[in-house]
C-alpha positions in Angstrom: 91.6 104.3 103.2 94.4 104.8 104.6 94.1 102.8 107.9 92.9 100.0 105.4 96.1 100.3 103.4 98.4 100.7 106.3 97.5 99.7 109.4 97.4 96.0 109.1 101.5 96.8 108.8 101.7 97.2 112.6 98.6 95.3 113.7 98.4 92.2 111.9 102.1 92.0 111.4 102.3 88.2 112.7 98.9 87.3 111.1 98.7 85.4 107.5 98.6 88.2 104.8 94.8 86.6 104.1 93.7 87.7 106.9 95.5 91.4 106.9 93.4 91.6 103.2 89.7 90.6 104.5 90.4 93.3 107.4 91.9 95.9 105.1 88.9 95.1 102.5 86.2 95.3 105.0 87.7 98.6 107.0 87.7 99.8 103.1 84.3 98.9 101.9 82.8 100.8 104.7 84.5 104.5 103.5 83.9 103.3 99.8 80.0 103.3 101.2 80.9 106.5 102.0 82.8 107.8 99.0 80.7 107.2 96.3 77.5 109.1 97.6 79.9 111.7 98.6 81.3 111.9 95.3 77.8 111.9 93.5 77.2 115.1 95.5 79.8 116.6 95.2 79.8 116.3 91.4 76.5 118.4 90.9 79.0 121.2 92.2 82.8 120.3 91.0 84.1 118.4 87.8 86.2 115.2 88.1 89.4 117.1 88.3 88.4 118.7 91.4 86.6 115.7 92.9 90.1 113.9 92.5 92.5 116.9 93.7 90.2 117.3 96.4 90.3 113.4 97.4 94.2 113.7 97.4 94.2 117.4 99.5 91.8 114.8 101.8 94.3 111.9 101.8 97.7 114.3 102.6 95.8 115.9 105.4 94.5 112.2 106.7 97.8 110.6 105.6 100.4 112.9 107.4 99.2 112.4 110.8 98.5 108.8 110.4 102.0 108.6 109.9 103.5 110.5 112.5 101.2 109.8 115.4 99.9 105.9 114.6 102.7 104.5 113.1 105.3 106.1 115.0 107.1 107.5 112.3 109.2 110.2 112.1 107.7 113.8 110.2 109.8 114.7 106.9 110.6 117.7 104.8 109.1 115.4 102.1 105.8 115.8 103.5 106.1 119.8 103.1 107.2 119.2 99.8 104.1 116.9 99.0 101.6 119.9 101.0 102.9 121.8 98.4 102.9 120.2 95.2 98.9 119.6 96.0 98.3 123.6 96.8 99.5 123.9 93.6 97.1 121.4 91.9 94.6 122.9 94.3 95.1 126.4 93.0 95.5 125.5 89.2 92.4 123.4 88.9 90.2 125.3 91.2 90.7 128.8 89.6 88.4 129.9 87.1 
């Protein structure tokens, strides 16, 4: 999702914003084909607050690098402090 959300920012820049949607909605109906088999499997194993911490442990990881390396942007404490808050949630909702 998140080269859907974010790439048409530097690719499509000069196109309509129509046209940055239909790419951005076709790049994410592909991983939603993806996501929600992934998330029927994965719920005969974890509970919806783990599917959804686990998504967002998914989307840090995925998002951070996007960031840094596509989009040319510069790495920020903030990130650390993001990595951090989700360990957290990580370790709160996944303890027994």
């Amino acid at each position: 999702m998140t080269f859907a959300w974010y790439s048409h920012l530097k690719n499509l820049n000069d196109k309509p914003w129509w046209i940055a949607a239909l790419a951005s909605w076709g790049i994410a109906l592909f991983e939603y084909l993806l996501q929600v088999p992934a998330n029927r499997i994965g719920h005969s194993e974890l509970d919806l607050g783990q599917l959804k911490i686990l998504q967002e442990v998914i989307t840090l990881a995925v998002f951070v690098p996007f960031v840094v390396f596509y989009m040319d942007q510069p790495l920020k404490l903030d990130y650390l402090w993001a990595a951090l808050c989700i360990l957290g949630a990580v370790y709160f909702v996944f303890r027994s």
